[in-house]
N, C-alpha and C positions, 0 to 999 in steps of 0.2 A: 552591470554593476561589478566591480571589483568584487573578487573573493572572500574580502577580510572586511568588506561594508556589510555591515547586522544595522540592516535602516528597515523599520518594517514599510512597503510600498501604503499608499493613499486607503483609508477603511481598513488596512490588516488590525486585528484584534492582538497588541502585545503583550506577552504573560510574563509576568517577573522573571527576576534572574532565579530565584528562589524555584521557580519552579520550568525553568527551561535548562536542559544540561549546559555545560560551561563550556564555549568555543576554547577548547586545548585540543590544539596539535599533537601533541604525546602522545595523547589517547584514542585509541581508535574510536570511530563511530560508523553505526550499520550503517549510515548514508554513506559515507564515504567509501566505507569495505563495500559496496553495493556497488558504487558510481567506480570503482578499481575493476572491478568482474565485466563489469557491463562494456570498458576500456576508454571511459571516462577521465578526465585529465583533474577533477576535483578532488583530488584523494592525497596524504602524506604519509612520510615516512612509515607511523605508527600503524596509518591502514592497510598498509601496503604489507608492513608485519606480520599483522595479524592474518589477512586472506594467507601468507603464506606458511603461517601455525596451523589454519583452521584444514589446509588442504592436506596436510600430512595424515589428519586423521576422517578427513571428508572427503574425499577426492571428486565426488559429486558438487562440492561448493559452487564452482563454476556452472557447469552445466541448469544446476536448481535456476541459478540468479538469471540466464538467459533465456530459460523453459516458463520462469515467474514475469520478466518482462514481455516475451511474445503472449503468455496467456492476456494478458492487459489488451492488447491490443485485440485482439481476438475477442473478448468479452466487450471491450467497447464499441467493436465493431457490428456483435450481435447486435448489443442493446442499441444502437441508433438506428440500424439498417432494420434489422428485422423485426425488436421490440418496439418501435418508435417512440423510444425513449430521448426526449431533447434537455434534460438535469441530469448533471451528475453532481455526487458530493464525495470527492475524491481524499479520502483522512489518512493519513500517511504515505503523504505523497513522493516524500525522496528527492533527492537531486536532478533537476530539470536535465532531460535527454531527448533524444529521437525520439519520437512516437507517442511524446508524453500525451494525456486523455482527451485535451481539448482539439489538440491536433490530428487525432482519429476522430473524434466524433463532428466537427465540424467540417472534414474534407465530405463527410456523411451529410448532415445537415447543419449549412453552415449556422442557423439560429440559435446553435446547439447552447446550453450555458454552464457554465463550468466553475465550482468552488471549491480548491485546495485546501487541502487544510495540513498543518503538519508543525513541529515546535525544534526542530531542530535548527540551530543556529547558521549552521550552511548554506540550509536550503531556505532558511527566509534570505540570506544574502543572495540568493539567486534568483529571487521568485520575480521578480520582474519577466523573466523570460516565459513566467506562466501567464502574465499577465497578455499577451501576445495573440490578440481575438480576433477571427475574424467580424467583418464591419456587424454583420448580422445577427451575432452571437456576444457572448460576454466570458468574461473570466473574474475570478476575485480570490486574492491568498488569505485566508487566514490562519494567526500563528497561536494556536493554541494543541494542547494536548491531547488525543484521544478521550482519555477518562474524563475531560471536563464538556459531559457532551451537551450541558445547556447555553454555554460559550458557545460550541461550535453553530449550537443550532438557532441560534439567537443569531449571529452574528449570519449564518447562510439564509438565513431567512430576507435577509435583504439583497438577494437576485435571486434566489431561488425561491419559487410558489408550490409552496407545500400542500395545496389543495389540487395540485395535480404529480403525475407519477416524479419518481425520482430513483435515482439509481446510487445508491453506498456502494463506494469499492472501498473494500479492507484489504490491501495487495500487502502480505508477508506483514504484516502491526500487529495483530492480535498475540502472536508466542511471544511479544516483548514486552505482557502486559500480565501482572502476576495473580495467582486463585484469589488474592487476598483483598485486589480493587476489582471483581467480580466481571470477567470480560464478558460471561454471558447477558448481566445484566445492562450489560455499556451498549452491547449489541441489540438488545432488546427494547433500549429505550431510544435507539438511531431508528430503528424497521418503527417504533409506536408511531414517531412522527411522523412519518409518510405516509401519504395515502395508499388504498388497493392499486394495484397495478403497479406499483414500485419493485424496484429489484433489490438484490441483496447480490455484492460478488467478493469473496474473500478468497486467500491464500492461506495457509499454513502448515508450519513445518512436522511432518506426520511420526509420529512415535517408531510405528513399525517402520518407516520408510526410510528413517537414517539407523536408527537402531538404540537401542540404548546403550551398550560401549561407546560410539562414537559421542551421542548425548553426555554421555559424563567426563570424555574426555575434553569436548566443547565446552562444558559447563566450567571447567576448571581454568580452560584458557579467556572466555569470555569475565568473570570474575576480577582475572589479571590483567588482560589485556584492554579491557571494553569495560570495566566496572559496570557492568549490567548483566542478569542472567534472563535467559531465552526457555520456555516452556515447551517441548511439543506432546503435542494428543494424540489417540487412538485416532483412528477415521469414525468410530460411534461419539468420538467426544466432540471431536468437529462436526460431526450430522447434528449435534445439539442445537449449531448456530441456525440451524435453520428449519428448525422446530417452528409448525404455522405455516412456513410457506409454500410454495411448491417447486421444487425442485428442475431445472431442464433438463432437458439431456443433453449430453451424456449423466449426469447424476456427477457423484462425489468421485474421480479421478485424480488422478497425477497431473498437475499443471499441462504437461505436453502433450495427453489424452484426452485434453477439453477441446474437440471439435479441429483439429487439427488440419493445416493449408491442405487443400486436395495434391496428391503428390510427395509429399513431405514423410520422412519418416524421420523418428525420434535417435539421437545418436549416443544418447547416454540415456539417465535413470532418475531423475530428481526426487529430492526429498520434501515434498509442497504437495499435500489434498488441496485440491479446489471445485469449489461450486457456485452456480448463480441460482435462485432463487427469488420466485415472483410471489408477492405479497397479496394475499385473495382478497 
């Protein structure tokens, strides 16, 4: 699909203009500044700006956003290979790339099935290339919001069977979602729907790990540049998210400490706790 086609693909669930951000160019957008890092060709002017405001006072920007895509892979990898986990319900899913979920978890098991979810206007114009299954497996986009999670789950519920396990990834969405639409409780009522044996894997941007000088100098150019502002937490306010379940190991890490390639060492510092978490 062309870049600038906002056609939702066959069953996508379409959310008002009123409640999906407005396709402008001008304005940066975390997919876009995401799909720039990652050296993605989906990105303008505006995003291109902003990764190069946010790096004067992040210098880890880069780094996180590479260290946050390899953790993906690496947790999808766990949960198919070794969880034998064959659902995912992947909610903020970002501009389609190399290694996106379905295509790690079905080179695993090709059955595997696979439902996006995500409200950014970009990435519905792209999402055709989520749609890209192998014969034995499935895929399905829907374009809905994070916080509207009885859309989401209403709508995944027709390829995914919720009476058996399922895996939520929350990759880097949760710090774009404010105290006041209750993220713990958004998170609480994704894990209620699933059965035992389901996983939990999120990302988020860690308080002490970027700092809070950097944090407010973000916050100021996020405002301006991205008309959206970004929360991050302690590591005990993210261990909240997974209150109830049980933890793998490694436990709550730095993205690029979560079980890392054998041989591989880390070349920077990112600013992303992440954990997976199995539902008893």
């Amino acid at each position: 699909m062309a870049s600038d086609e906002v056609r939702a693909p066959s069953g996508a669930d379409t959310a008002s203009k009123a409640e999906r951000p407005a396709f402008d160019t001008s304005v940066a957008s975390q997919a876009r500044m995401y799909d720039y890092l990652l050296g993605g060709k989906d990105n303008y002017a505006a995003d291109r700006a902003a990764v190069a405001e946010a790096l004067k006072v992040w210098p880890d920007m880069a780094f996180t956003a590479r260290a946050n895509r390899a953790f993906l892979g690496r947790a999808v990898r766990y949960l198919a290979a070794e969880a034998g986990i064959r659902q995912f319900l992947d909610i903020g899913t970002g501009i389609p790339t190399a290694g996106n979920t379905h295509e790690v978890a079905q080179a695993i098991a090709p059955e595997s099935r696979v439902v996006y979810v995500d409200y950014d206007p970009i990435v519905l114009a792209h999402a055709r290339a989520l749609l890209n299954s192998s014969q034995a497996g499935a895929t399905e986009y829907i374009d809905a919001d994070l916080r509207d999670t009885g859309t989401i789950l209403t709508k995944a519920s027709g390829l995914l069977d919720f009476t058996e396990p399922v895996a939520i990834t929350l990759i880097a969405i949760l710090h774009g979602i404010p105290d006041a639409d209750d993220p713990y409780g958004i998170v609480a009522r994704l894990v209620d729907a699933v059965p035992s044996g389901s996983y939990l894997a999120l990302t988020y941007m860690g308080l002490e790990l970027i700092g809070a000088q950097t944090e407010e100098s973000l916050g100021a150019m996020q405002a301006t540049m991205m008309r959206k502002q970004f929360t991050s937490r302690t590591r005990d306010e993210v261990a909240r998210f997974f209150d109830g379940l049980d933890v793998v190991e490694p436990g709550l890490v730095r993205v690029e400490e979560w079980r890392p390639e054998p041989g591989t060492s880390a070349v920077g510092a990112s600013s992303l706790w992440c954990a997976v978490g199995r539902k008893r």
